[in-house]
N, C-alpha and C positions, 0 to 999 in steps of 0.2 A: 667532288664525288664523281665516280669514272666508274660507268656500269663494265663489267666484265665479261669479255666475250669467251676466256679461256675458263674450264673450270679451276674452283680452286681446290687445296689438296686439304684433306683433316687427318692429319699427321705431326707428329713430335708434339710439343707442346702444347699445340691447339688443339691434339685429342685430348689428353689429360688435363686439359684445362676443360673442356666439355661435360668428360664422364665422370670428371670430379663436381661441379656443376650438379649436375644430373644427380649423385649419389646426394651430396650436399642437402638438398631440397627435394629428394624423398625421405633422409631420417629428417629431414625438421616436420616432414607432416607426419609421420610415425611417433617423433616426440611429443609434437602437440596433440593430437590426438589422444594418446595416450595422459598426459597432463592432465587431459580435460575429461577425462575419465576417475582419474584419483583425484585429483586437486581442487576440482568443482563439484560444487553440489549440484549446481544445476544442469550439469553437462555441458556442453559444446555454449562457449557464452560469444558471440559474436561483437560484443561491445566494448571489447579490447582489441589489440593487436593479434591478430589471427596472421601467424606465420605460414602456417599451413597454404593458407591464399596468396601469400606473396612467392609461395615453390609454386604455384600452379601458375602462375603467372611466368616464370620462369622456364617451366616445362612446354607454355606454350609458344613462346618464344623460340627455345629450342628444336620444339617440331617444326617449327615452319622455316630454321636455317639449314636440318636435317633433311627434311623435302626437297628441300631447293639443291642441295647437294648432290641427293641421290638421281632425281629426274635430271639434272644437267652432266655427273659425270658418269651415271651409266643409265642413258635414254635408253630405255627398249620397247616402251610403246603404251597404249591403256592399260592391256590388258596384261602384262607384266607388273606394270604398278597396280591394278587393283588385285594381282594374287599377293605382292607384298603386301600390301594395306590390311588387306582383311586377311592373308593369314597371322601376318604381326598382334593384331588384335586381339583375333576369334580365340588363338590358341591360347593366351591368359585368359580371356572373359567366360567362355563356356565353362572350364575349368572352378573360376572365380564363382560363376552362378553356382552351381553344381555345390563347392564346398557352403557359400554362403546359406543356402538354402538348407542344406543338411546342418547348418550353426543354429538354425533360426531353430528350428523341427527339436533339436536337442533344448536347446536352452530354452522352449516351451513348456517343456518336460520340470527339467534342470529346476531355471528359475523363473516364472511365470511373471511374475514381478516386476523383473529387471527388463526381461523382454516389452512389456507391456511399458515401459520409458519409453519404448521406438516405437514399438507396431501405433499404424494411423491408418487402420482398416485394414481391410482382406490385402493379404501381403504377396498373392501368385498372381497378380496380374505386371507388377510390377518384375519379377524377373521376365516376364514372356517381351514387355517393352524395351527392359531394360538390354534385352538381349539383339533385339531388333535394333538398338541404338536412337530409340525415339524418346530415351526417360527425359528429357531435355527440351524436346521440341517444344515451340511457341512459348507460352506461363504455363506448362509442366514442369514437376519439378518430382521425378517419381522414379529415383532409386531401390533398389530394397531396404526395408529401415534398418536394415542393421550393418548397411554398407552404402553410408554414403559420398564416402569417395569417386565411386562408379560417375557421379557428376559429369567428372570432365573428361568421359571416354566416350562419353554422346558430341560434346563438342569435337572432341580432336576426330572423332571417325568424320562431324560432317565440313570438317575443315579439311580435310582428305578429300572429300567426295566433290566439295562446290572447286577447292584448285586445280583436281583431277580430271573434271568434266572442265575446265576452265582452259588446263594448258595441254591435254588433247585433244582440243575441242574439233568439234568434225567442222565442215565446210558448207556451208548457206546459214538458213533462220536455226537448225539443231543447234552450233556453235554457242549459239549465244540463249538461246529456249533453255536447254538443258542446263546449264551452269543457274539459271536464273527457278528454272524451277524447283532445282536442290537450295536454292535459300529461301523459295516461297518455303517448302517442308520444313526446314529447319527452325525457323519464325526468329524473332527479333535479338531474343535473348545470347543464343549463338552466334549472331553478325555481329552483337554490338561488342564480341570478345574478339572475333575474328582480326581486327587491327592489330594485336597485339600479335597474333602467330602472321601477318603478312608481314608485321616488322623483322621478325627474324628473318621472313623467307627472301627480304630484299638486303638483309644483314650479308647473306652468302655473295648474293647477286652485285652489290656493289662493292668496285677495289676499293679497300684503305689505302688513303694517302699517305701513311706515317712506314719507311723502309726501317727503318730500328727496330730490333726487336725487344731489346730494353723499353725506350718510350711506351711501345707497345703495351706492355706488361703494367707498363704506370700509368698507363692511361684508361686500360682495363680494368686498374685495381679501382681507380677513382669514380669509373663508373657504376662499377657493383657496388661501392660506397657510397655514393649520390643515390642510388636507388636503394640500398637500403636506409639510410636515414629520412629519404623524403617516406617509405611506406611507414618508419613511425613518427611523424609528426604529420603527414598529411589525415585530412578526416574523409571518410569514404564518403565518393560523392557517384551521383547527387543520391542515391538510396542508401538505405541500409543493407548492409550485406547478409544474404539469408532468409531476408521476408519477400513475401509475395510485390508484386508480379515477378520480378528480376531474380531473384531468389539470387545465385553465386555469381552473378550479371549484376549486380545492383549497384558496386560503385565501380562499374568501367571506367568514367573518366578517369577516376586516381588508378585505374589497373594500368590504362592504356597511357598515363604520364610512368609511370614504373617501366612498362614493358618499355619505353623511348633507350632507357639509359640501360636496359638490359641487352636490347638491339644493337645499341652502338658498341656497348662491349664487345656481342659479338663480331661485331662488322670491323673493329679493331683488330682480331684476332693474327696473329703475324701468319705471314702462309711461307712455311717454312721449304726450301730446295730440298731435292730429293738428296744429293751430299750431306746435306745437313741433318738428317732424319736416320736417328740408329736406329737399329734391331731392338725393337722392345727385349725387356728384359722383365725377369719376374714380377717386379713391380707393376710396373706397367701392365703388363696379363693381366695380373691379381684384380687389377683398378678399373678395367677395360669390362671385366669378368662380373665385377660385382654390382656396377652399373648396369648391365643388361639384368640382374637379377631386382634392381630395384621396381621396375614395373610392378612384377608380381607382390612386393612388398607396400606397396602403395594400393594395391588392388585387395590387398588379405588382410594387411594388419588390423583392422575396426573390425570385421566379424572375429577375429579371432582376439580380438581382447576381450571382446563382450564375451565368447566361451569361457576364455581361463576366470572372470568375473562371475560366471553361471556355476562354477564349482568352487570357487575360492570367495567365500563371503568377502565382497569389497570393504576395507577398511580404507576411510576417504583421510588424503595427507600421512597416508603409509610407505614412506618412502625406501623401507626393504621392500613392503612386497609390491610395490610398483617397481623395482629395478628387477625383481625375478620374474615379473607376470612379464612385463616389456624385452629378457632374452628369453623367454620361452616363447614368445611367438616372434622373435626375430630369427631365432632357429627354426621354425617349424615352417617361415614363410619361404626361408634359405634354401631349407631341404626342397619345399615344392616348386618352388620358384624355378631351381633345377633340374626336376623332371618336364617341369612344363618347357624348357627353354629345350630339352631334347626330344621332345614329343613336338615342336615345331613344324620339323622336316616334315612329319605326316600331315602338318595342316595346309602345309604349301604344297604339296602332291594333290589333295585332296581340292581345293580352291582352284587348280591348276587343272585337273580335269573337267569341273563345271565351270568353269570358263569356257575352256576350250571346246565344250559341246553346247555351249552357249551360242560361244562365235558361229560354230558350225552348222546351228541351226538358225539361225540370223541368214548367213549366204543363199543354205536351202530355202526360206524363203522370200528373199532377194532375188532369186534367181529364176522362181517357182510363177 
């Protein structure tokens, strides 16, 4: 294993092995979810095979070989990386709150009922947290109830914040203070998942030994194999997953053996010569296209089942109208999902000027 000085490329195969990746393990949490909406009576049962958790597992991984990428092949500084970070974020989450909140408000109305399966107390202080990105921190575990996906967007913002304050880190005791007091904030439950997104992000950082692109491919395939067969026969250790304290932290050890052989796939991935690397073609668009929309689909789908549920009396093990409830908000996520992905640009303007008057008042007084 031979760290890498050069960056490397995500092109030809290695991106469509990524965004397919990435698509893959947001419908299986859109399926599960949904499932467990029609098919259980008792909703969300964490006592089986929760698929759901082995994409997030996945996604975290991803992020942290996606990090490693972006900082190493176009460095441009902190404050460049924190306008991407939080514009990438803010621009699905506020969006996310906004509609979630107006789901909850309606479906009070709607189905008092059904709402009343989620609500676990006064339900507006957890958007105001949620939005700060602290639903997470320490044993919190405080979502909006009717979107609890939102979970692991508290972890990935502060798996952003402690490598960002890590690998621009300034120079004396700040260096190392600051990196260190972004994981005092974020408390146990967050670090104890963090191994699994450093795995990916040393996935980038280290060359594979294997020049075949073939082997590659079969060595790839064997380890999303191995990873997925050990998430179903492994038992979530050492907690249950879901319950207090650890709450979707609960069995990190069996996350962070999964995320091993998910890393290595990535860190196998063949790094293909720019000769070698065609002009995407429609396919490719399409795939490249749909994947940036699964964010927002992983972020919407749970409040917006519990809607079409608020007006269409649930009928439990209804296998028509779970396939019509589950494309009517796969469209509806589609449709949003793509205005929010062209309303971006304004979030990066917007991050990009309070920065930069950030900065600018930071020198004034620096200098004062």
């Amino acid at each position: 294993m031979v760290y890498s000085n050069t960056h490397k490329k995500i092109a030809g195969g290695t991106s469509i092995f990524m965004d397919s990746l990435r698509i893959v393990a947001a419908l299986v949490v859109f399926l599960g979810h949904g499932y467990a909406q029609w098919f259980t009576a008792v909703g969300y049962d964490y006592n089986g095979v929760d698929w759901g958790h082995m994409a997030v597992v996945i996604f975290f991984a991803l992020s942290g070989y996606v990090i490693a990428y972006s900082t190493t092949a176009n460095n441009r500084g902190l404050l460049q990386y924190a306008q991407a970070r939080l514009s990438r974020l803010y621009s699905v989450l506020i969006p996310t709150l906004i509609i979630t909140a107006l789901i909850e408000l309606v479906v009070k109305f709607s189905d008092p009922a059904l709402l009343a399966h989620y609500t676990r107390g006064i339900s507006w202080p957890r958007y105001i947290i949620s939005g700060l990105f602290l639903n997470e921190v320490w044993f919190f575990s405080a979502s909006p109830p009717i979107n609890g996906p939102l979970w692991s967007l508290s972890y990935e913002f502060w798996y952003y914040v402690i490598f960002g304050l890590f690998f621009f880190k300034a120079k004396g005791w700040k260096g190392l203070l600051l990196p260190l007091a972004a994981c005092l904030i974020a408390g146990p439950k967050i670090l104890l998942m963090m191994p699994i997104w450093l795995l990916g992000n040393c996935a980038y950082r280290f060359k594979s030994p294997i020049k075949s692109y073939g082997l590659s491919w079969l060595l790839i395939a064997a380890m999303v194999g191995i990873a997925v067969t050990l998430f179903c026969i492994l038992p979530g250790y050492p907690l249950h997953l879901g319950k207090a304290p650890l709450f979707f932290a609960g069995q990190f050890i069996t996350d962070f053996i999964i995320g091993v052989f998910i890393a290595l796939a990535l860190w196998l991935l063949p790094q293909y010569q720019t000769k070698d690397v065609k002009k995407p073609n429609t396919v490719v668009n399409f795939i490249r296209k749909f994947a940036d929309l699964t964010f927002p689909l992983y972020v919407l789908h749970d409040p917006m089942l519990v809607l079409v549920r608020s007006f269409w009396k649930t009928r439990l093990f209804d296998g028509t109208q779970f396939t019509i409830a589950m494309l009517i908000v796969f469209t509806a996520t589609m449709v949003i999902g793509y205005i929010m992905e062209e309303n971006r640009k304004h979030w990066t303007s917007f991050f990009k000027k309070v920065l930069q008057k950030g900065k600018t008042l930071s020198l004034a007084k620096a200098n004062a």
